[in-house]
N, C-alpha and C positions, 0 to 999 in steps of 0.2 A: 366223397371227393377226397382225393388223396391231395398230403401237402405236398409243395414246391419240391421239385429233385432239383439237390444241390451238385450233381455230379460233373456239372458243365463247366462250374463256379469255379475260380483260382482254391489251390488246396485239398478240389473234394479228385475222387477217381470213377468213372461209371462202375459199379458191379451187378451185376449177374451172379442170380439168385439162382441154385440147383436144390432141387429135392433131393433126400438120401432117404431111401427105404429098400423093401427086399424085396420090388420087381426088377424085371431081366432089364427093362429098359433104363431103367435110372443110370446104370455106366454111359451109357449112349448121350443123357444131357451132361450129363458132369463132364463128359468128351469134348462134348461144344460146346458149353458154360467156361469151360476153363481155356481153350483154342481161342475162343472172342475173346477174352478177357485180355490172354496174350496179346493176339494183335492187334487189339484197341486200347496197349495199354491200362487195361482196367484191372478189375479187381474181383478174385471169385467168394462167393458167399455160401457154403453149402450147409444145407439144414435136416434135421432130423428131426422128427416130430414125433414123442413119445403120446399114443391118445391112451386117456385115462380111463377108459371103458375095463383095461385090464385089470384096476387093481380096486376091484369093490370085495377086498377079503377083509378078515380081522387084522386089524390095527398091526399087530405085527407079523403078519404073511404080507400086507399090506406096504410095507417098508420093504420086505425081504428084494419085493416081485418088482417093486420102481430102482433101488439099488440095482438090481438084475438089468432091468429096462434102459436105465442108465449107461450102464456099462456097456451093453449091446449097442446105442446111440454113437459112443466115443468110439467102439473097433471100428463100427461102421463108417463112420468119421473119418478114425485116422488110416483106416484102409484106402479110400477113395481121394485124400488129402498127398497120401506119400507116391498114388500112382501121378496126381498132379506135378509132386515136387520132381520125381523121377524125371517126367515123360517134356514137361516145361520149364522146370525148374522155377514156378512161382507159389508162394506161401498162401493159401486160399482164407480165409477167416472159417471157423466151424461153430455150428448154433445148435445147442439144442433143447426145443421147447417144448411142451405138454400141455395138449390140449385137440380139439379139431385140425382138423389139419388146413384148411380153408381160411377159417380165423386166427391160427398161428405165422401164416404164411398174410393175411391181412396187417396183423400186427407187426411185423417184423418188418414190411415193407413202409410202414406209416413208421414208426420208428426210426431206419434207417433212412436218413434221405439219397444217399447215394446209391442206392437200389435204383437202377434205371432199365432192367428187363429181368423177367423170370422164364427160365429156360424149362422145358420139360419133353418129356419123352413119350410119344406113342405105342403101346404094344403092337406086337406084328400077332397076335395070337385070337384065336375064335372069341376069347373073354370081352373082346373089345380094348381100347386103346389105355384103358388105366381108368381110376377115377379119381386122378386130379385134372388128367385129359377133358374128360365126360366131366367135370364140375366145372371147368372152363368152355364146354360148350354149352351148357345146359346154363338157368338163369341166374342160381342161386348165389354162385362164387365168382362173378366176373369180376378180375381183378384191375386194381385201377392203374397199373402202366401195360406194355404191353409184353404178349407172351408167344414166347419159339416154341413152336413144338417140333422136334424132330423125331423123325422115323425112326424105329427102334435096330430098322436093316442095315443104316447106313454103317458102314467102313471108316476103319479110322482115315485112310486116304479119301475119301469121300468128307465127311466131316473137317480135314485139313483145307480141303480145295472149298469150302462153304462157307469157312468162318474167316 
């Protein structure tokens, strides 16, 4: 059970939560994660989720390759953050955690209480739709507010006219 969202409450602001990773559709949530945010007033949250399956080297390759992974997290970050400030002109919050990706995106929300939707994207490709997609349909990661998935075809006019 997830705790109370405060985002209704005097003070708090709804936000919407976007994954940041390096499928094609992650632009596509961050488009409408940060468009709702706008016109509902809210607030965008986007996240990067370094998983530590990468760095089972020695101690100091080990440091080298989470430094690296780090850095990659924050371009990625602030690549997708400054098309925000451009394109809306709103300051989005950026997070980046390590670990599962299911259970970091658990935590973050049980954490945050102003977290009141997580946005994510559908692949349009033979692979299938992604697997945060597939983890939110499947039983193991349903998460406890509720979640957009949008098409990964949609149009930035299309995405405008939706959100």
């Amino acid at each position: 059970m997830v705790s109370k969202r405060l985002s209704r409450e005097a003070g708090h602001r709804r936000k919407f939560l976007a994954i940041i990773d390096d499928t094609p559709e992650c632009e596509r949530a961050v488009a409408y994660a940060s468009k709702r945010a706008q016109s509902t007033s809210g607030t965008l949250v986007l996240l990067y989720i370094i998983t530590p399956d990468d760095f089972q080297h020695w101690l100091g390759v080990e440091k080298i390759m989470r430094e690296e992974a780090n850095a990659t997290a924050r371009a990625a970050l602030d690549g997708h953050a400054n098309k925000v400030r451009q394109k809306l002109g709103i300051e989005p919050e950026m997070v980046v955690r390590e670990g599962k990706p299911t259970e970091e995106i658990h935590k973050l929300i049980e954490e945050d209480q102003d977290i009141a939707i997580l946005v994510l994207a559908a692949g349009a490709g033979k692979e299938g739709p992604g697997p945060l997609v597939g983890a939110v349909a499947g039983k193991g990661a349903a998460f406890p507010i509720p979640v957009t998935v949008v098409p990964q075809n949609l149009s930035d006019e299309e995405i405008d006219s939706l959100a």
